[in-house]
N, C-alpha and C positions, 0 to 999 in steps of 0.2 A: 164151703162155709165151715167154720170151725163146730166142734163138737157143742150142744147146751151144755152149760152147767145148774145142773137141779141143783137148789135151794131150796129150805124153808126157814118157818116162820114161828120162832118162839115166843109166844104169848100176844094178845089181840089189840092188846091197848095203844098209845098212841104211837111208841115206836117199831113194835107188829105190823101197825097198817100202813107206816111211813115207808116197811121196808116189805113189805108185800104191793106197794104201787110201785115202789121202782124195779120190783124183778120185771115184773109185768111189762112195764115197759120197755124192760134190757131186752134188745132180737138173740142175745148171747143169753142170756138165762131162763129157766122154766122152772116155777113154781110147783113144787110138788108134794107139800106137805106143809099142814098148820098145826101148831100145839098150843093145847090150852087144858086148863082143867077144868074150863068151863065148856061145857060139849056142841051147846048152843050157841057160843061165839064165834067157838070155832068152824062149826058150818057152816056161818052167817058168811065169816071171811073167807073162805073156801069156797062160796059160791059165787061173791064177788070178783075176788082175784085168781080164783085157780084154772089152771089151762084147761081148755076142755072143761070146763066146771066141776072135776070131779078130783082133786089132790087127798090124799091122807091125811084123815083127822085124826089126831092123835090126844087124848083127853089124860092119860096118864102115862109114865117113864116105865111102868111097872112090867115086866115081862119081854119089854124089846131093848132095854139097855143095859143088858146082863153082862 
Protein backbone atom coordinates (compact mmCIF):
# COMPACT_ATOMS: atom_id res chain seq x y z
CA UNK A 1 0.00 0.00 0.00
CA UNK A 2 1.14 3.33 -0.88
CA UNK A 3 2.63 5.76 1.65
CA UNK A 4 -0.38 8.26 3.86
CA UNK A 5 -0.26 11.51 2.81
CA UNK A 6 -0.68 13.74 6.18
CA UNK A 7 -2.86 16.66 5.71
CA UNK A 8 -4.35 19.33 7.71
CA UNK A 9 -6.84 21.53 8.34
CA UNK A 10 -6.97 25.32 8.12
CA UNK A 11 -9.59 26.94 10.03
CA UNK A 12 -13.00 25.02 11.51
CA UNK A 13 -15.74 26.57 9.74
CA UNK A 14 -17.52 25.24 6.98
CA UNK A 15 -14.83 24.47 4.51
CA UNK A 16 -12.37 23.17 7.46
CA UNK A 17 -14.89 20.45 8.32
CA UNK A 18 -15.81 19.72 4.59
CA UNK A 19 -12.31 19.05 4.15
CA UNK A 20 -11.46 17.39 7.40
CA UNK A 21 -14.55 14.57 6.57
CA UNK A 22 -13.03 13.71 3.52
CA UNK A 23 -9.34 13.15 4.59
CA UNK A 24 -10.95 11.04 6.98
CA UNK A 25 -12.51 9.07 4.85
CA UNK A 26 -9.37 8.98 2.00
CA UNK A 27 -7.68 5.11 3.20
CA UNK A 28 -4.69 7.37 1.32
CA UNK A 29 -4.68 10.28 3.70
CA UNK A 30 -4.26 10.94 7.51
CA UNK A 31 -5.31 13.85 9.24
CA UNK A 32 -2.77 15.18 11.44
CA UNK A 33 -3.05 18.65 12.32
CA UNK A 34 -5.93 21.51 12.82
CA UNK A 35 -5.40 25.22 12.89
CA UNK A 36 -7.33 27.67 14.23
CA UNK A 37 -7.01 30.73 16.40
CA UNK A 38 -9.70 29.68 18.17
CA UNK A 39 -8.14 26.94 20.51
CA UNK A 40 -11.57 25.50 21.46
CA UNK A 41 -12.61 24.74 18.01
CA UNK A 42 -9.90 23.56 17.12
CA UNK A 43 -9.99 20.65 19.68
CA UNK A 44 -13.60 20.13 19.08
CA UNK A 45 -12.56 19.11 15.39
CA UNK A 46 -9.51 17.29 16.30
CA UNK A 47 -11.49 15.09 18.42
CA UNK A 48 -13.89 14.37 15.84
CA UNK A 49 -11.83 13.91 12.89
CA UNK A 50 -8.34 13.31 13.87
CA UNK A 51 -6.72 9.82 13.70
CA UNK A 52 -6.15 8.28 16.85
CA UNK A 53 -8.04 11.22 18.34
CA UNK A 54 -5.08 13.07 18.98
CA UNK A 55 -3.69 15.44 15.60
CA UNK A 56 -1.94 19.01 16.36
CA UNK A 57 -3.60 21.84 17.46
CA UNK A 58 -2.32 24.60 16.36
CA UNK A 59 -4.02 27.91 17.71
CA UNK A 60 -1.30 30.49 16.26
CA UNK A 61 1.41 30.62 12.92
CA UNK A 62 3.72 32.35 15.66
CA UNK A 63 6.97 30.51 16.23
CA UNK A 64 6.63 27.24 13.77
CA UNK A 65 6.37 29.33 10.44
CA UNK A 66 9.62 30.94 10.63
Amino acid sequence: MAELIRTAVVGTGYFGRFHANHYTKNPRAQLVAVVDTNAARAAEMAAEFGPSRSPIIVTSSAGWMR
